[in-house]
FIMAR-346080 format. One record per residue (C-alpha): x, y, z. Coordinates in pm, 1 decimal. Layout:
N
> X,Y,Z
...
This chain:
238
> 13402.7,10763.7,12439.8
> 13245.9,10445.0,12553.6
> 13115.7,10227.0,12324.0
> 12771.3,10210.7,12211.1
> 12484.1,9930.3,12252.6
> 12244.1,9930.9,12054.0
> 11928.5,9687.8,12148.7
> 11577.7,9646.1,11910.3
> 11269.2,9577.7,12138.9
> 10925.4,9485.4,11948.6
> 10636.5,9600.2,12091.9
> 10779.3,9856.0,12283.0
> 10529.8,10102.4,12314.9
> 10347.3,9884.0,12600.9
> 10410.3,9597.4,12848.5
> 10721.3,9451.0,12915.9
> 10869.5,9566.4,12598.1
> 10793.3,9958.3,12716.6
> 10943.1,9873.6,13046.3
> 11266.4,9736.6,12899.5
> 11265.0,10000.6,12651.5
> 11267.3,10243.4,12968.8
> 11537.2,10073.0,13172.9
> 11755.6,10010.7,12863.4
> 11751.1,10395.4,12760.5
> 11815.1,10485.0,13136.0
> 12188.5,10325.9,13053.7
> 12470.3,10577.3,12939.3
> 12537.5,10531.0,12507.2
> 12239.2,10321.2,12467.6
> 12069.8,10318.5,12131.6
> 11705.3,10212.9,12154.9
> 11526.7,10064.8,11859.3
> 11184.0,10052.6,11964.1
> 10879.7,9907.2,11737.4
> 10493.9,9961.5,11753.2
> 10219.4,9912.5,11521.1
> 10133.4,10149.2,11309.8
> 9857.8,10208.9,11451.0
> 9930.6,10270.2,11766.2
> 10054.5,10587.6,11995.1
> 10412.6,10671.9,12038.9
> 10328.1,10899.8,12302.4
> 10440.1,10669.9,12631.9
> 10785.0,10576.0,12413.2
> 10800.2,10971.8,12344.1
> 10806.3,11059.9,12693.1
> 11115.5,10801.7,12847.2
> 11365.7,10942.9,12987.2
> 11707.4,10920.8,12820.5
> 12033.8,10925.3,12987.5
> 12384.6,11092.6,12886.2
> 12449.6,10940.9,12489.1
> 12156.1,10753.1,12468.6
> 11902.4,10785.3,12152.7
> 11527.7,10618.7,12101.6
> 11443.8,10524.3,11775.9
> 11055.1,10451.5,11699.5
> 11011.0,10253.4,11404.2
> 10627.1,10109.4,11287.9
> 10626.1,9715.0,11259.8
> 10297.9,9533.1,11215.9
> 10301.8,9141.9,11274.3
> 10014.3,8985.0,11041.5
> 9824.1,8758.8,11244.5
> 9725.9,8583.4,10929.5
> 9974.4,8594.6,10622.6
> 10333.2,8451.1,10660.2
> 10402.7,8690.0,10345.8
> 10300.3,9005.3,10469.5
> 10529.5,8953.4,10827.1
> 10806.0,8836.0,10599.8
> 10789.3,9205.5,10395.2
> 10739.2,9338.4,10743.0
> 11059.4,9252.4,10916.2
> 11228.6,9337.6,10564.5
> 11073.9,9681.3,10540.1
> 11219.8,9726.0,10910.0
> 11547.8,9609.4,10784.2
> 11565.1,9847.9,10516.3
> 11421.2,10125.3,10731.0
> 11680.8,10091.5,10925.8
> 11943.8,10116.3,10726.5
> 11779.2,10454.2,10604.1
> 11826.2,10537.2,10980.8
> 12201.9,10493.4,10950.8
> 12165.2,10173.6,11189.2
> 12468.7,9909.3,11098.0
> 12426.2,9688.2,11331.3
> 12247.1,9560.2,11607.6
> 12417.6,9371.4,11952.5
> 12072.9,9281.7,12096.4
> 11735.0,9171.5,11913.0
> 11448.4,9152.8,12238.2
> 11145.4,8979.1,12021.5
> 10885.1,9115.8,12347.6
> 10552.1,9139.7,12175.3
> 10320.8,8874.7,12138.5
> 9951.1,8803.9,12154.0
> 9761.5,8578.1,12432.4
> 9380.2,8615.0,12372.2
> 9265.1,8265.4,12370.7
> 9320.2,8118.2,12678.9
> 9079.6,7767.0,12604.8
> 9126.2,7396.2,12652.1
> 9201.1,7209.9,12333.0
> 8862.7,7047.3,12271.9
> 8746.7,7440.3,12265.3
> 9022.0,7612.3,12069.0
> 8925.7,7763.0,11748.9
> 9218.9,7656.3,11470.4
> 9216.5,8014.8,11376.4
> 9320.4,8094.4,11707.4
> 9615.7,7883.9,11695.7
> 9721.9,8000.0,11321.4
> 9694.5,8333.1,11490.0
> 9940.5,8265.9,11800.2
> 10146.1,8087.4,11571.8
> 10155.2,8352.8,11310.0
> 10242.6,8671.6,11594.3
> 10411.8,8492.4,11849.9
> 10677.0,8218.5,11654.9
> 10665.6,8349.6,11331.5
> 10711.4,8692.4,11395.5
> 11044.2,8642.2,11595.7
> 11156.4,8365.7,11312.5
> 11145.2,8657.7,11040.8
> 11244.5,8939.5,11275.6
> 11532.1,8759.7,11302.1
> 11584.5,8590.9,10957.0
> 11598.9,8974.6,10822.1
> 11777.6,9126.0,11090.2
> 12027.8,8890.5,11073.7
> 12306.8,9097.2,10898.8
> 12286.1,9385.5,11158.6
> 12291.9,9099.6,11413.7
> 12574.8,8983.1,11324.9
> 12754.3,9301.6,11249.2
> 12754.7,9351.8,11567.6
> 12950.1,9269.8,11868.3
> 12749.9,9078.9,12144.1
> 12515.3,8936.2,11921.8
> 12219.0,8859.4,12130.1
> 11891.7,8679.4,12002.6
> 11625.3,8711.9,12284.2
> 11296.9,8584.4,12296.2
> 11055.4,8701.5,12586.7
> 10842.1,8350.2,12630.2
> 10666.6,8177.3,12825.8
> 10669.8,7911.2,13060.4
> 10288.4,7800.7,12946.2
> 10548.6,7716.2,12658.5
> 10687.8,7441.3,12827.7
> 10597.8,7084.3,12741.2
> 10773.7,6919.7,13027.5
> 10585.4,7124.4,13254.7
> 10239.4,7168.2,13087.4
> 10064.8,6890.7,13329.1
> 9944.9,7162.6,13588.4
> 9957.3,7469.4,13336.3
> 9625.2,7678.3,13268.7
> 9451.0,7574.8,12982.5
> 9608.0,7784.7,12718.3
> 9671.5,7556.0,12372.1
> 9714.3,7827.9,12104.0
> 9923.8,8060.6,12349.1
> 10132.4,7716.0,12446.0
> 10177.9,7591.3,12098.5
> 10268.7,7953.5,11976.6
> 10520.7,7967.5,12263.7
> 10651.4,7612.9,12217.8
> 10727.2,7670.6,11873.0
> 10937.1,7991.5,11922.4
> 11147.7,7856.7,12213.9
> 11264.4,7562.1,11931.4
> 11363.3,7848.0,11744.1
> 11585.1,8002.3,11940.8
> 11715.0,7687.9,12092.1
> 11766.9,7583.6,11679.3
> 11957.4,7921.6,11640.9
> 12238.2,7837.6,11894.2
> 12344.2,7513.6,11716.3
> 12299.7,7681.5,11398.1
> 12562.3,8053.9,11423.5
> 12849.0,7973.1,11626.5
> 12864.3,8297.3,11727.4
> 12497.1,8381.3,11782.7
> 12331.9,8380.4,12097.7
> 11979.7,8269.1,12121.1
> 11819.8,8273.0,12448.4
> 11416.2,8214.1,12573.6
> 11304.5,8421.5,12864.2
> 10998.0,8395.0,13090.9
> 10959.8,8703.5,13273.1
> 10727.5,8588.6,13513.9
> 10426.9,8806.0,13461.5
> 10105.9,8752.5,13246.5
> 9886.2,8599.5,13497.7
> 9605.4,8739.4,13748.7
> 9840.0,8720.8,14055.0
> 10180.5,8773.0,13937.2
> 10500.3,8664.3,14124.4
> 10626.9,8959.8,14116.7
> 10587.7,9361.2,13959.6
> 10662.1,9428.8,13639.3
> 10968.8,9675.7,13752.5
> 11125.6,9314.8,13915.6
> 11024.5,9113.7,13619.9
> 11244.6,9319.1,13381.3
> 11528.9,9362.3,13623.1
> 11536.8,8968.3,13627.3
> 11555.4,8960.3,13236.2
> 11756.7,9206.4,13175.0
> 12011.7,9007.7,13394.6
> 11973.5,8727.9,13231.9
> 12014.4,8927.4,12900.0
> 12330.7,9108.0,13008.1
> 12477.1,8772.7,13159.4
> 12430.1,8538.4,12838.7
> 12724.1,8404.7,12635.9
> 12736.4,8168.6,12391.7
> 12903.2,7951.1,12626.3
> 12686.6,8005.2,12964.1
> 12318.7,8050.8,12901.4
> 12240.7,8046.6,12536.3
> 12051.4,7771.6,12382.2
> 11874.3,7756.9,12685.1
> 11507.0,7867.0,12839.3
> 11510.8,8057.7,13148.9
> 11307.8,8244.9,13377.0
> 11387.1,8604.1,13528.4
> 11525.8,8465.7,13831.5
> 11786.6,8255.6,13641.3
> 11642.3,7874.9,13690.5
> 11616.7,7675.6,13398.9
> 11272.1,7556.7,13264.9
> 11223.3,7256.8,13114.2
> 11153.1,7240.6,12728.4
């Protein structure tokens, strides 16, 4: 039998993360850990089609937009729910959801707005990954993924929208995974734009996810990681 893969997507119930959730359960013996608020419906995750060996699992996760405690007991509740699931290990962690509400210049961003980015969109992937590091590294490929931004980018920010809390947020979580791949040897950490998120995207969201999932499937330690890239494979600029 061919081995499994098993990937965990947050926010996988909409978006990008419910389109790679859908492409990544159409491959054969293909485990699917896919996360939604509490809150919200499981009904579009509920209706993917699977194919031959592959399994969805829907697990609740809720990302505090406001206490660094709570998301730490979040990701650790998901860790040991998991483990209830009989789920050893994990080869891929896809850290997809994220918030961008306020889209402002700087001299009109509320500083609750930032805390907020910050709290969803860098500290959520910094504990997801902090407490699913065992079944990370139980595992055989290993793969930290971040789906970012590149309003993230510093180097680039002189003709970007006017977006401080979404660009800080995304800023901070691309150092994070850049910080991972000097940090495990054996971890691969890896930021991904995908391209979409604006009024007139590049490109459709079935494209966008074919481009990252490429670039998922294609990192090693040794090519890619420690890098930020977009779904077409060109490098952005920190």
């Amino acid at each position: 039998m061919p081995p499994n893969t098993t990937y965990l997507v947050t926010g996988a119930n909409r978006g990008i993360g419910h389109a790679l959730a859908a492409a990544l359960l159409l491959r054969p013996h293909t485990t699917v850990i896919g996360t939604l608020r509490p809150s919200a419906s499981a009904s579009s995750l509920q209706a993917l089609s699977t194919a031959e060996g592959s399994t969805l699992i829907i697990t609740p996760l809720e990302i505090s937009a406001s206490s660094a405690s709570a998301i730490e007991s979040a990701t650790q509740s998901l860790h040991d729910h998991l483990l209830t699931q009989g789920v050893s290990s994990i080869d891929v962690l896809i850290a997809s959801a994220g918030l961008g509400t306020a889209f402002h210049a700087t001299k009109d961003t509320a500083l609750e707005d930032v805390t907020a980015h910050f709290h969803i969109n860098t500290l959520g992937p910094l504990s997801l990954y902090q407490s699913l590091r065992p079944l990370l590294l139980a595992s055989t490929q290993k793969k930290f993924i971040v789906i970012s931004s590149s309003l993230g980018s510093i180097q680039d920010m002189e003709d970007a929208a006017p977006t401080l809390a979404y660009g800080v947020s995304k800023a901070g979580v691309n150092y994070v995974v850049r910080k991972v791949h000097f940090e495990e040897d054996e971890v691969v950490g890896l930021a991904v734009h995908p391209g979409i998120g604006y009024e007139t995207p590049p490109m459709g969201l079935g494209e966008s996810v074919e481009g990252v999932l490429r670039q998922i499937d294609g990192a090693t330690k040794e090519t890619s990681s420690g890098t930020f890239v977009s779904y077409d494979g060109s490098k952005i600029a920190w």
